[in-house]
Every structure is written in structure tokens, then in C-alpha cells.
ZAZAPA-857836 format. One record per residue (C-alpha): residue number from 0; residue in one letter; x, y, z. Coordinates in nm, 4 decimals, padded with zeros to 6 digits. Layout:
BEGIN
- nuvex  paza  east  north  up
- NUM  a  X  Y  Z
...
//
This chain:
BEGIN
- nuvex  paza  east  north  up
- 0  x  04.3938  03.2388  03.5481
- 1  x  04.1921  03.3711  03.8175
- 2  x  04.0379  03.1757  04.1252
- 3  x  03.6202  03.0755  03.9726
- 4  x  03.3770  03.1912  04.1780
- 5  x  03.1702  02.9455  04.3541
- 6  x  02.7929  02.9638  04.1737
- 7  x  02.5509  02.9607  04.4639
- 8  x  02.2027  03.0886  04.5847
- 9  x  02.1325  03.2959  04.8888
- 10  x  01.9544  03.1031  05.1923
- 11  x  01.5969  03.1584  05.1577
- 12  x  01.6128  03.1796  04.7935
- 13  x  01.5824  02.9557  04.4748
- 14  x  01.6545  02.8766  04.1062
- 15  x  01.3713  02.7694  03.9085
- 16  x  01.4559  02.4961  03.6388
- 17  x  01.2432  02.4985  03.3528
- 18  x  01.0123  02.2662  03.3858
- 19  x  00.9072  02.4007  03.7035
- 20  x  00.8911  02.7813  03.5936
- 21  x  00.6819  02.6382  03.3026
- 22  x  00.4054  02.5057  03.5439
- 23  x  00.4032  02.7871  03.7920
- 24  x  00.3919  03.0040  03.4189
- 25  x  00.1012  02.8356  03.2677
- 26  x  -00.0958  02.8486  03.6117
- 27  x  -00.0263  03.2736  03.6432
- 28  x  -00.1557  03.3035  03.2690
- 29  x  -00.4543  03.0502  03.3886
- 30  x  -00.6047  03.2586  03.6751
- 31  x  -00.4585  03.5740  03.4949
- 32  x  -00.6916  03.5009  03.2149
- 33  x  -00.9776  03.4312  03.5273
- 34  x  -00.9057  03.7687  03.6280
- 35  x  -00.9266  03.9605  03.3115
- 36  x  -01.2618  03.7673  03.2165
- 37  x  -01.4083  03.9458  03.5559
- 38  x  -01.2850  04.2719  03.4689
- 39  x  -00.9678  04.2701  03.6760
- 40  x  -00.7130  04.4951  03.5429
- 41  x  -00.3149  04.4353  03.6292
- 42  x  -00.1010  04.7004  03.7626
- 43  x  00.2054  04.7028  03.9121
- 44  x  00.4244  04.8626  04.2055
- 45  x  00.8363  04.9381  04.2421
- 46  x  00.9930  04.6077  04.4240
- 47  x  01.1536  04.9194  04.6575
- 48  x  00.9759  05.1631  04.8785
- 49  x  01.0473  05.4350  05.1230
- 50  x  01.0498  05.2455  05.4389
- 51  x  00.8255  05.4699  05.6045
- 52  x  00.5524  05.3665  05.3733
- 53  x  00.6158  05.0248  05.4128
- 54  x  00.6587  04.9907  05.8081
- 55  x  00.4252  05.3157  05.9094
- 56  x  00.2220  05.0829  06.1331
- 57  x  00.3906  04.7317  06.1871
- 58  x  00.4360  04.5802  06.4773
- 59  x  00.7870  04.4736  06.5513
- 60  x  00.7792  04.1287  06.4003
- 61  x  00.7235  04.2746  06.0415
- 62  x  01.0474  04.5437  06.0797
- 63  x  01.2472  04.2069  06.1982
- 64  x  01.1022  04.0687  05.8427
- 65  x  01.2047  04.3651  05.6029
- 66  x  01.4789  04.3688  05.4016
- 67  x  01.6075  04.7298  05.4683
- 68  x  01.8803  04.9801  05.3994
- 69  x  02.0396  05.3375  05.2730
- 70  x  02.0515  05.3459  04.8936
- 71  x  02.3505  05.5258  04.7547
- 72  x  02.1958  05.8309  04.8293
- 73  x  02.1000  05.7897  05.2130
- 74  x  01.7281  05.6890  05.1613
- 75  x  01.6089  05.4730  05.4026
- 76  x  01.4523  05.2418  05.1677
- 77  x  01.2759  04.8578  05.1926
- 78  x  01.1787  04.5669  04.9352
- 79  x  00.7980  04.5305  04.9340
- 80  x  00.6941  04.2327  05.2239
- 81  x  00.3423  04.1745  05.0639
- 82  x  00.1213  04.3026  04.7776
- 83  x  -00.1215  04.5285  04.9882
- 84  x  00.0781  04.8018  05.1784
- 85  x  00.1971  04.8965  04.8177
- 86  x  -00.1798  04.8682  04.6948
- 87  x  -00.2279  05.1043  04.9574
- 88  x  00.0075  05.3818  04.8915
- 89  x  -00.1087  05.3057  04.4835
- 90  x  -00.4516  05.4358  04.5321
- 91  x  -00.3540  05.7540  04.7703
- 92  x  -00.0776  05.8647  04.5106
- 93  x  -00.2876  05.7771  04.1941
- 94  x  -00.6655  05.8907  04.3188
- 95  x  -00.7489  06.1014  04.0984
- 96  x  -00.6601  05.9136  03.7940
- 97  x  -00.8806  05.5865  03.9192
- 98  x  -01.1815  05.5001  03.8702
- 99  x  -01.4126  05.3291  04.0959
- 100  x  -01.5105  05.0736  04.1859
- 101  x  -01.1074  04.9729  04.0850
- 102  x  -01.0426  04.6109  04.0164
- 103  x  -00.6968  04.5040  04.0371
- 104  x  -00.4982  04.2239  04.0162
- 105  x  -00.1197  04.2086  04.1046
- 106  x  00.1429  03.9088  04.0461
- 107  x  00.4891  03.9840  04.1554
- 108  x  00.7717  03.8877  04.3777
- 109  x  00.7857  03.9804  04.6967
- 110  x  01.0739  03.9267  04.9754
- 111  x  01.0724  03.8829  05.4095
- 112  x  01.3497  03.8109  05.5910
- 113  x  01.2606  03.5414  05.7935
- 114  x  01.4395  03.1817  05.8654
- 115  x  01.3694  03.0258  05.5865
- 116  x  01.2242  02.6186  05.6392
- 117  x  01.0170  02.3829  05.4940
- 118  x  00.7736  02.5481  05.2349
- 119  x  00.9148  02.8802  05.3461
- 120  x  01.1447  03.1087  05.1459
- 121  x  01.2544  03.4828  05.1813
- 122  x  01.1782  03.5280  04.8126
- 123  x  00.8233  03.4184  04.7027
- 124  x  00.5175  03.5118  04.4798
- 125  x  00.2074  03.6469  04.5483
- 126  x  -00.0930  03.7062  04.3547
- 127  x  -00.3405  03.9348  04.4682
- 128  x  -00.7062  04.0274  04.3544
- 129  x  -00.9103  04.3217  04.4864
- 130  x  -01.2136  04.5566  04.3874
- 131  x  -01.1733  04.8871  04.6183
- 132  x  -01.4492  05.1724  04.6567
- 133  x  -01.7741  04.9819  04.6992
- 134  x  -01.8911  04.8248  04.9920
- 135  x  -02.1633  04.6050  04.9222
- 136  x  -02.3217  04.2838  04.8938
- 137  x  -02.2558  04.1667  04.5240
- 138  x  -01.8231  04.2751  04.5612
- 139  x  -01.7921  04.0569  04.8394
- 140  x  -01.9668  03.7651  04.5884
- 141  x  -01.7713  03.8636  04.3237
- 142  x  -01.4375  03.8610  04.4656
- 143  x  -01.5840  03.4706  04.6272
- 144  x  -01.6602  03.4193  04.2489
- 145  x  -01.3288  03.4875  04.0735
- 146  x  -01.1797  03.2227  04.3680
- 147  x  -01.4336  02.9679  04.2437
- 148  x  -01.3521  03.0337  03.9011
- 149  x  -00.9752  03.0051  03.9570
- 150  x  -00.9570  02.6994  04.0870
- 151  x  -01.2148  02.5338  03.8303
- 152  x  -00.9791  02.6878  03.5736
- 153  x  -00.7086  02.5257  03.7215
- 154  x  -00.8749  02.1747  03.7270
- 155  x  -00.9690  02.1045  04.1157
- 156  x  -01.3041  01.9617  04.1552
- 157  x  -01.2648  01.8877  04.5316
- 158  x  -01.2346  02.2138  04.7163
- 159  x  -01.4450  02.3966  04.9902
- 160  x  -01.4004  02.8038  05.0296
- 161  x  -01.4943  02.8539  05.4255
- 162  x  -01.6509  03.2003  05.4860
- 163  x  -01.7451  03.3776  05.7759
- 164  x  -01.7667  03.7479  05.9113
- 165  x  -01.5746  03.9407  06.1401
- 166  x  -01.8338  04.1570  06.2435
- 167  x  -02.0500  03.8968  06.3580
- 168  x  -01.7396  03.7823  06.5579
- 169  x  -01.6868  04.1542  06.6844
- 170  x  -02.0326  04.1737  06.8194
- 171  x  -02.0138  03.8476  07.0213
- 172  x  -01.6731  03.9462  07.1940
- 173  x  -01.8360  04.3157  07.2775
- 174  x  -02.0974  04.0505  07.4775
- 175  x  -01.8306  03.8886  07.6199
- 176  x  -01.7011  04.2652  07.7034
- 177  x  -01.3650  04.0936  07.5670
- 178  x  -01.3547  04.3827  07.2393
- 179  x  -00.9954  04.5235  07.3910
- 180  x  -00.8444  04.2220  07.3245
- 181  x  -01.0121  04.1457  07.0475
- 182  x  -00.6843  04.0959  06.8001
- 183  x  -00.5314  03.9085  07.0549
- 184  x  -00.8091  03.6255  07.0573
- 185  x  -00.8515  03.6667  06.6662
- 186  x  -00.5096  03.5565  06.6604
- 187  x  -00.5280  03.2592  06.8717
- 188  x  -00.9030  03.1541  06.7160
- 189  x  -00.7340  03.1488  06.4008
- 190  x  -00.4893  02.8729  06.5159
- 191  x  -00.7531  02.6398  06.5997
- 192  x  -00.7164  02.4588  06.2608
- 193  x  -00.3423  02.4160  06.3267
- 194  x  -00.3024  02.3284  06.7012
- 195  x  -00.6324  02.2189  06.8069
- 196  x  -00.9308  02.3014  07.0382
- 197  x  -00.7479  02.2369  07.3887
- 198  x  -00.4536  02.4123  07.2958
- 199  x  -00.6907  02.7112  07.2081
- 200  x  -00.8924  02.7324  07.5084
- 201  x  -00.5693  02.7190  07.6893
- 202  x  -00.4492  03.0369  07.5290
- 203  x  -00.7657  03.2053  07.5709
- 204  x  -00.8101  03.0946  07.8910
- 205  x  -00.4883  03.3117  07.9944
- 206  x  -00.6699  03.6465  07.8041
- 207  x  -01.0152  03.5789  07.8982
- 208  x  -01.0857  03.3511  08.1748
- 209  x  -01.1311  02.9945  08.1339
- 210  x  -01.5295  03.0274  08.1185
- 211  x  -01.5162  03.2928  07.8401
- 212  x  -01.2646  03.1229  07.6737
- 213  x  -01.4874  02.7793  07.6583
- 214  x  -01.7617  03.0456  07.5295
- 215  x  -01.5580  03.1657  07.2027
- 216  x  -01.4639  02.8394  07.0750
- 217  x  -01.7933  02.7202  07.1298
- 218  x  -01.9006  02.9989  06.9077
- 219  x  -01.6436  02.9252  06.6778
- 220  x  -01.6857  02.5246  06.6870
- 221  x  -02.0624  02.4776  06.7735
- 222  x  -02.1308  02.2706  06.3889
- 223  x  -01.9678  02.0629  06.2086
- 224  x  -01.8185  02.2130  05.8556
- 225  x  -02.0525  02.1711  05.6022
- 226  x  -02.3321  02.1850  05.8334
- 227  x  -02.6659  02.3635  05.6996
- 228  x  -02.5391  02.7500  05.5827
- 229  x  -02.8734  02.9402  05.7681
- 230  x  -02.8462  02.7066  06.0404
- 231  x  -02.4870  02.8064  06.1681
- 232  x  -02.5938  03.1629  06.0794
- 233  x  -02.9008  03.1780  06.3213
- 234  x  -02.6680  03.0049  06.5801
- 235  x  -02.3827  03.2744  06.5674
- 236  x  -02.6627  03.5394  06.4837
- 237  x  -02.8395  03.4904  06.8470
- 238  x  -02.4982  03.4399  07.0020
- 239  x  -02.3727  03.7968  06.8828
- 240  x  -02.7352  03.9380  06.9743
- 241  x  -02.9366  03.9048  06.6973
- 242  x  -02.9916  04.0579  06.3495
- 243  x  -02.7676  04.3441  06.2075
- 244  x  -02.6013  04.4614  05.8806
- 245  x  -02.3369  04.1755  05.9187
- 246  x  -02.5438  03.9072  05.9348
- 247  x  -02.7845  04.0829  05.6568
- 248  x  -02.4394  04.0906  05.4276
- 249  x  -02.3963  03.7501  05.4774
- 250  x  -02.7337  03.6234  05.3435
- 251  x  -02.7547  03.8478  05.0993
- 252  x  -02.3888  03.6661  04.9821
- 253  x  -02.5035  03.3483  05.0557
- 254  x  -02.7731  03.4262  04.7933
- 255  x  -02.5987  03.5425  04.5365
- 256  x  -02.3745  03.1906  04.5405
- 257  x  -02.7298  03.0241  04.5190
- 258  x  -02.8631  03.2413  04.2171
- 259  x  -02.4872  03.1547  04.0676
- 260  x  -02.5345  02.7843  04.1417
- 261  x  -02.2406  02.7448  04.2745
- 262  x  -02.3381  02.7595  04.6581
- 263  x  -02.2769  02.4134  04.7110
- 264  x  -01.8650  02.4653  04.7146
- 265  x  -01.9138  02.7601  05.0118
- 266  x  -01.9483  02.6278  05.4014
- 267  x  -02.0028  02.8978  05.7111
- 268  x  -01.7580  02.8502  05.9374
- 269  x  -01.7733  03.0720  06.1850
- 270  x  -01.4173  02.9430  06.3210
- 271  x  -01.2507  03.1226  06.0410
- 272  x  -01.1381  03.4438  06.1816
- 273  x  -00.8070  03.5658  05.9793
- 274  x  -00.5837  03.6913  06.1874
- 275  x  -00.4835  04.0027  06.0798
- 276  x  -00.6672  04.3450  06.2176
- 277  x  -00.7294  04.5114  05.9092
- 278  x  -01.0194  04.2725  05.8380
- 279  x  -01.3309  04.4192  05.9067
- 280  x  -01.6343  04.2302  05.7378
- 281  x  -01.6247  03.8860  05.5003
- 282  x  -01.3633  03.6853  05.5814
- 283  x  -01.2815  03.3433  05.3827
- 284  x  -01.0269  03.0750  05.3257
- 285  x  -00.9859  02.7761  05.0815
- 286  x  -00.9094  02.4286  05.1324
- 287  x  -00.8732  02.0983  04.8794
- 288  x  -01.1057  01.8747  05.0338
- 289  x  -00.8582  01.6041  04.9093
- 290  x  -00.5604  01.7651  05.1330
- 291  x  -00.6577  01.9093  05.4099
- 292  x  -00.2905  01.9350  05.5861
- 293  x  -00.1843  02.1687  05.2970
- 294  x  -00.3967  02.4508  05.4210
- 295  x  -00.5195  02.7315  05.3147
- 296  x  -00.4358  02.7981  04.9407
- 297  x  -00.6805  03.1363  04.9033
- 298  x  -00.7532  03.3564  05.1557
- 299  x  -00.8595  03.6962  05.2264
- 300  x  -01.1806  03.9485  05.3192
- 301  x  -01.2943  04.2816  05.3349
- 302  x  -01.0939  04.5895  05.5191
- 303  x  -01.2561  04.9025  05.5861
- 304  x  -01.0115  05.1520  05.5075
- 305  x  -00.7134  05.0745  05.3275
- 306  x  -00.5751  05.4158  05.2579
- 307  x  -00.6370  05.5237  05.5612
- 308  x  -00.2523  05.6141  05.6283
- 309  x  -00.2220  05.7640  05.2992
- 310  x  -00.5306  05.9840  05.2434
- 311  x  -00.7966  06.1394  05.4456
- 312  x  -01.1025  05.9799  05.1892
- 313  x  -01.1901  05.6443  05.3225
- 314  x  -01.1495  05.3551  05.0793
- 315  x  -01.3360  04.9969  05.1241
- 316  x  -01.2220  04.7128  04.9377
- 317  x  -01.2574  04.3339  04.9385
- 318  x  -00.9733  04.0757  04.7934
- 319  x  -00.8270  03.7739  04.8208
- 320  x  -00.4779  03.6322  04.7361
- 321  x  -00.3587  03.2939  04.5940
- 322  x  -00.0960  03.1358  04.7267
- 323  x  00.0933  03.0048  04.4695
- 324  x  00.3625  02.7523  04.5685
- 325  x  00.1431  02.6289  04.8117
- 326  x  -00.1224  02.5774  04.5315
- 327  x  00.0861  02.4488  04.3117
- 328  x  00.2771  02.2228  04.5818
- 329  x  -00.1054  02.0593  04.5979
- 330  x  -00.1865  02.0745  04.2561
- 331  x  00.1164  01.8281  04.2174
- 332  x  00.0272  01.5909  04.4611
- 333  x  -00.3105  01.5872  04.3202
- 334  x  -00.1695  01.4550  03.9835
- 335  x  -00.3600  01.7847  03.8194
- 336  x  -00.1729  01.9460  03.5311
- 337  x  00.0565  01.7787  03.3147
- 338  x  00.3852  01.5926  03.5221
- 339  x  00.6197  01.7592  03.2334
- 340  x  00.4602  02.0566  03.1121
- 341  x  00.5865  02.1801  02.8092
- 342  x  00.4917  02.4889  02.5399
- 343  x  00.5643  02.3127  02.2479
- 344  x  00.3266  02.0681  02.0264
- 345  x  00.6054  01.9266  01.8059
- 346  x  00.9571  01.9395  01.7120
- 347  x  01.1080  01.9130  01.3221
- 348  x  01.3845  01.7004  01.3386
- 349  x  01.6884  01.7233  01.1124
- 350  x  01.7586  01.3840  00.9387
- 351  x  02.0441  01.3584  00.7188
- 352  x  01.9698  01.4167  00.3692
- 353  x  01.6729  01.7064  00.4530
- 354  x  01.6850  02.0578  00.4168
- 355  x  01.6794  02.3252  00.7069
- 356  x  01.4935  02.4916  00.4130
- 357  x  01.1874  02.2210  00.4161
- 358  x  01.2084  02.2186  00.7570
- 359  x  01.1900  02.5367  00.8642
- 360  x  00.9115  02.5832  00.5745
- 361  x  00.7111  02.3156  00.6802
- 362  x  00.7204  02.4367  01.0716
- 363  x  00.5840  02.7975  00.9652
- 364  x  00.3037  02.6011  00.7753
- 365  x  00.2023  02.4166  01.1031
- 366  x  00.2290  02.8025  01.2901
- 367  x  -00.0057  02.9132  01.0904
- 368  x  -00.2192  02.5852  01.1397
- 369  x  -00.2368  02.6852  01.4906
- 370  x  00.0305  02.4532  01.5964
- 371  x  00.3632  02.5384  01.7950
- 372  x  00.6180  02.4099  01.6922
- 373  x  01.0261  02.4008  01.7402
- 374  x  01.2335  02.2903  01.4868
- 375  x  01.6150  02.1374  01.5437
- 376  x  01.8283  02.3779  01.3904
- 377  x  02.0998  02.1342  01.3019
- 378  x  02.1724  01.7523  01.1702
- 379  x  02.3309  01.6483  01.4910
- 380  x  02.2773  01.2560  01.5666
- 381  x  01.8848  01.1665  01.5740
- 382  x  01.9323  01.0354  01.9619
- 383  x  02.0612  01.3517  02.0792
- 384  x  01.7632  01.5404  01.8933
- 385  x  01.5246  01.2941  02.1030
- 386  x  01.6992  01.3456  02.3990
- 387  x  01.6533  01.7093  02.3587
- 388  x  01.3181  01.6565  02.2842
- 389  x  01.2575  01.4174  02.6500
- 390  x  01.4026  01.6894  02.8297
- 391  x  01.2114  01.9622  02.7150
- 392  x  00.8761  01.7116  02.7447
- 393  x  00.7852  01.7394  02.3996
- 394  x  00.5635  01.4307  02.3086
- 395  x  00.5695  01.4614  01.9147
- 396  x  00.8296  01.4495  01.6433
- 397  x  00.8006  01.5282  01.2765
- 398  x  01.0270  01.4184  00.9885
- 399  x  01.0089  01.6032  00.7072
- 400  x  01.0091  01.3187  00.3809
- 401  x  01.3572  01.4762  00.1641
- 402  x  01.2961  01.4985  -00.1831
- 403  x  01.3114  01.2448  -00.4284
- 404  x  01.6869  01.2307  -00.6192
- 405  x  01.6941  01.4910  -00.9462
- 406  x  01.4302  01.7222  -00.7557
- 407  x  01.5295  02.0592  -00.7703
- 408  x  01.5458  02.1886  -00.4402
- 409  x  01.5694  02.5494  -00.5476
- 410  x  01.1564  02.5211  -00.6356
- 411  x  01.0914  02.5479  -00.2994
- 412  x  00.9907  02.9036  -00.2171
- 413  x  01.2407  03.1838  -00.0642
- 414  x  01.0375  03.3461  00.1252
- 415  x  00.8768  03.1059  00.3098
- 416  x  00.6673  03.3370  00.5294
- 417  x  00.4642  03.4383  00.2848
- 418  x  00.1313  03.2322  00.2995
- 419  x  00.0707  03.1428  -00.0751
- 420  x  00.4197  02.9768  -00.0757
- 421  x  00.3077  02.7920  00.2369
- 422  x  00.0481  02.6510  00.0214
- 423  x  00.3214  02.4314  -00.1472
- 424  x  00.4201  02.2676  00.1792
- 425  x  00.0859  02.1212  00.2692
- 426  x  00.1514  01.8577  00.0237
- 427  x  00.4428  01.7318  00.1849
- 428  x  00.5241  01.3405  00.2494
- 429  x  00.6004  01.3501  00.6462
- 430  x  00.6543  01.1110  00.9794
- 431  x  00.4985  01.2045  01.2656
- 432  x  00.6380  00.9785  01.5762
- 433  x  00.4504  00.9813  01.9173
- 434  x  00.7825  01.0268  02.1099
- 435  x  00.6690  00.8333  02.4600
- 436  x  00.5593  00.5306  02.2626
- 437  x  00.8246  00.5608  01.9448
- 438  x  00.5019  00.5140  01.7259
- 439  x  00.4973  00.6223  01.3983
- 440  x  00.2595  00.7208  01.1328
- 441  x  00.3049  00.8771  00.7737
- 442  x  00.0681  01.1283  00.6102
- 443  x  00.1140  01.4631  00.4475
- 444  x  00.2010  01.7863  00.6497
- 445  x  -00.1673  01.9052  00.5983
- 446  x  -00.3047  01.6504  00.7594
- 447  x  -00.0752  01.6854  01.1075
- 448  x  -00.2571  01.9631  01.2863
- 449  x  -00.6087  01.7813  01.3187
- 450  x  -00.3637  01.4294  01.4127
- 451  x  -00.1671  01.6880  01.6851
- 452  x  -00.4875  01.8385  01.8625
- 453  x  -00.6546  01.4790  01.8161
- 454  x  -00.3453  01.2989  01.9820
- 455  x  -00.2650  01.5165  02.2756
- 456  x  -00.1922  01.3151  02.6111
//
């Protein structure tokens, strides 16, 4: 016999059991369903690109990130490191068949090869939303919108979604006359969360001067968060020299959350910055009010020109993108969602002495009730059917009553499918047994849907 090979899971990467999969599944088909409400549409991009797309203008960390090599047939080739480089190179190659302004959402896998740690893994998923060719007012709310809508959907009350603008922030360091360095202090502002105000003057200190350096945190920390939203505005408004579109974008926003009524979950906080240089107007982050540490768990803004590599037309768009594992880390120690989520209503057991026959009859009679149900498909012992039924965290059990001695079994219907012969198996004597609290109650199989729906924990 030959040696077994070892089962095991490259570094950086991971199994998903299923009751894990099942709550990162139901919470992708919960903002999915945000998404598609809004007039999102989904598309979708190869997992492998030419790495030329991919790493046309990275800086050196990102190459060091890629996974990268010749296919079979010498093609320097890449897996995808994010969602929006691909996005990118989507609307170039597919222009012409678009139309605009293009919503899209995007869920998928995406892989960077960096050392793996706590909360970080070279295999992860991201979901994306963006609207691309308009460049106005009511796209930045809407995109601001579909966040707030997420989240409710997903049952967090206690959130805050921190906005700000980057050309108000662009304005002030052309003041400072800082605006060559500006990515370099957009980086380090956008740590100020993480390491603190000291640490950040320090770092600016050594770009900018110590003076200027005091200057741009005090722009970026002059209020406290949640402080009045026109009050910050006029302070970072005469700081950057007064009125312009930015500032006019921003109230105009603001406005639009007001006329929504949902204004009160949005703070100005003009230390939000994003790092990244392809931001060029609204930028925003989210945070659970209720975990702060956890950070950001929806982020994004509005770029300029994202084809600009691709094509010679110039694109705007606005999105954001969830982060998933970090959401649903949170979501978990919020005790939101259900601790063992499961798809399934109820499970038929097999007693002896019953029929697969009855069973399996009176299961499609509760599918077409509305109900999902699983039925055991054989008369093992009843305490390995309920310890099935634990692990998969199904919380109700039906017995189907077997018929009384000298009943023909043969009356029952062949092809049990067919809805008038369902009609014979709402009649049916039946226990249905709360699983978590082994309580039982007996009533007919009609009667089960309205005591399923009623009885849900």
C-alpha cells in the first residue's frame, strides 16, 4: 500500500467548516440582496491576469505581494490582489457594451502574498460596490446609502460611517506648500487612529517640519467625533481657504443624508484621509460604535480616473468595499446573527415502524408550505438522527405518526410531487419536538408551518 499523504493547508490559507461558511453565506446573500435593491448589478473578473495589467503602476510593496508566474505557455501571469485593478481593466475592455452610470458589485476571492498573522490571510474575500461615470453629488450619497443599508440589513444598530474629503485636505497642504508630499503625509494622517497623535506629529515632523506638522493634525484633530457636521466643515473650510466645489459636494451630501433621515449615523471627520492616492474627492470609513479596536469594517471614496491606464476616456466612480471577515469577526462578538446558523427549519426523522414513503411525502407538503425541510433518509438509531440534527443546528424535529395496523399503505399516493396528492398528507397525525428543549407537541402536518415560523428562536 502506498505511503498517505499528509492532508494539510497552505500557510496563509484556510478550510471553512460548515457552520462558519453558512454565516459568512447568509451575510453575502444579505448585502447581495442590499445591492440588487439599489440597482447594483454583479459581474465578475478571471482570478488570473496578465501581470502587466495587474502591477502597471505598483509600487514595490504590491509586486512583493503578488502571487506570480509563467503559465505553461510562458505568460507572465498574476492572481488578482484586490477587486479594483480588475474593475479597471473591465470597463476599458468592455466600454462599449456598458452603460452609464454602471453600478457594480463584485464578491470574490482574492489572494496577496504577505506573512500571514493574526486576522491576516493570503487568501481572503472582498466585496466591492461601485457606480462609475457620474460625478456628482447624489452617487457619492448613494454609494454612503447602500453602506447604511448593509449594515441595518445585517442587524447593527450601533455604528458611525466617518466621512470626509480629500480635496478639502489637498487644498490645505497646497497652503502649507506641502502638495509634493502630499501621499506621504496622507499615509501617515491615516495612522493616527492606530498609533496615536504624538507618534503622528513625529512622522510628520521628519516630512514637514515640526510646526507644519503640529498644523495638519490640528486640521485633522481640531473636534471631537461627532461634533456638529457644519461646524467642523466651516473649520476645515477656512483652514483650506475658503469655499470651493469640495466643500460645496460635501453639503450638498450632507443634505441628502438629512432629506434620507438617516444623517444622524454620518460624523465629519476630517482626520479620515485613506491612504491610498487614487482617492480624489469623498472619502469614508465605518466603525461599530460598540468596538472600536476592530476598525474599519467599510471603507472607500471617490477616484477620478480609474481607467486611466487602460483607455484614453476618463472614467469617475465612487465605491466602497466591505470587509468581510473583519465584519463578521465583529458581528460575532456582538452576539448578532444566530451562534449556529443553519438553512434548515426541520428535519423528518425515521422512527421504526414509518415509511420513507410518508416521510418523504409529508416533507414535500411542508416545501410547498414554505418550509425547508431535510428529511433522514434512513432508520438508523433515533440518538444518532439527533445528533445529526445538533450538529447541523437544526432546532426542530418532526415524527411522522405510522399508520394504524391493517392500513393499507399502498393508498398513499406515488407520485408524491404532485400537489393534489399532497392534499392527503395535510391530515396527518405528527410530533413536532423543539430539539434544544426536547419539548414536544402533537398536531396534524397542516398545522406545522404556522407552529415553525411562530416558534423560531
Amino acid at each position: 500500500m502506498s505511503e498517505l499523504i499528509q492532508p494539510k493547508v497552505l500557510k496563509g490559507f484556510r478550510d471553512f467548516l460548515p457552520r462558519d461558511e453558512i454565516r459568512r453565506a447568509l451575510l453575502i446573500e444579505t448585502v447581495t440582496n442590499v445591492f440588487r435593491n439599489a440597482g447594483f448589478v454583479p459581474i465578475d473578473t478571471p482570478a488570473l491576469e496578465y501581470s502587466e495589467v495587474l502591477l502597471r503602476k505598483s509600487n514595490g510593496e504590491t509586486e512583493k505581494q503578488v502571487f506570480r508566474f509563467n503559465d505553461n505557455g510562458g505568460r507572465d501571469i498574476a492572481l488578482r490582489f484586490d477587486l479594483t485593478v480588475p474593475f479597471a481593466r473591465f470597463i476599458a475592455e468592455h466600454y462599449s457594451e456598458l452603460y452609464f452610470p454602471f453600478k457594480r458589485y463584485h464578491i470574490a476571492k482574492v489572494w496577496r502574498g504577505e506573512k500571514p498573522q493574526a486576522g491576516r490571510y493570503r487568501e481572503f474575500i472582498q466585496c466591492d460596490f461601485d457606480s462609475v461615470g457620474s460625478d456628482c453629488a447624489y452617487t457619492d450619497f448613494e454609494i454612503l446609502k447602500v453602506m447604511y443599508s448593509a449594515l441595518k440589513a445585517l442587524g447593527v444598530t450601533n455604528f458611525r460611517i466617518h466621512i470626509s474629503h480629500r480635496g478639502i485636505f489637498n487644498r490645505f497642504l497646497d497652503r502649507l506648500e506641502l502638495k509634493d508630499k502630499s501621499e506621504d503625509i496622507l499615509r501617515i494622517v491615516d495612522k493616527l487612529a492606530k498609533i496615536g497623535k504624538e507618534a503622528v506629529i513625529e512622522q510628520l515632523a521628519e516630512i514637514a517640519g515640526a510646526e507644519k506638522a503640529e498644523q495638519i493634525v490640528q486640521y485633522s484633530n481640531s473636534f471631537p467625533v461627532g461634533a456638529d457636521f457644519e461646524t467642523v466643515l466651516a473649520h476645515i473650510e477656512s483652514l483650506a481657504g475658503g469655499a470651493a466645489p469640495d466643500t460645496a459636494r460635501l453639503r450638498d451630501v450632507y443634505q441628502l443624508l438629512c432629506d434620507a433621515g438617516i444623517a444622524d449615523s454620518f460624523v465629519l471627520d476630517p482626520s479620515i484621509t485613506r491612504g491610498l492616492d487614487y482617492y480624489t474627492g469623498i472619502v469614508y470609513e465605518t466603525f461599530l460604535t460598540d468596538l472600536p479596536q476592530l476598525g474599519s469594517v467599510c471603507s472607500g471614496g471617490r477616484y477620478d480616473n480609474l481607467t486611466g491606464l487602460y483607455m484614453k476616456d476618463t472614467v469617475s466612480g465612487v465605491g466602497a468595499s466591505i470587509g468581510l471577515d473583519r465584519l463578521l469577526a465583529g458581528l460575532e462578538q456582538l452576539g448578532i446573527g444566530s451562534k449556529e446558523a443553519c438553512f434548515i427549519d426541520a428535519i423528518v426523522f425515521y422512527e421504526k415502524g414509518n415509511s420513507i414513503r410518508r416521510n418523504s411525502a409529508a416533507a414535500s407538503y411542508l416545501e410547498q408550505c414554505g418550509c425547508r425541510v431535510e428529511v433522514f433518509p434512513e432508520p438508523k438509531k433515533i440518538q444518532q438522527q439527533y445528533g445529526y440534527a445538533e450538529k447541523k443546528g437544526i432546532d426542530w424535529g418532526l415524527f411522522i405518526e405510522p399508520l394504524p395496523e391493517g392500513s393499507d399503505s399502498n393508498s398513499e399516493p406515488d407520485e408524491v410531487s404532485v400537489s393534489p396528492a399532497l392534499q392527503n398528507c395535510a391530515e396527518m397525525p405528527v410530533r413536532l419536538k423543539h430539539l434544544p428543549s426536547r419539548t414536544e407537541t402533537h398536531l396534524l402536518l397542516k398545522d406545522v408551518p404556522a407552529s415553525l415560523k411562530g416558534g423560531k428562536k
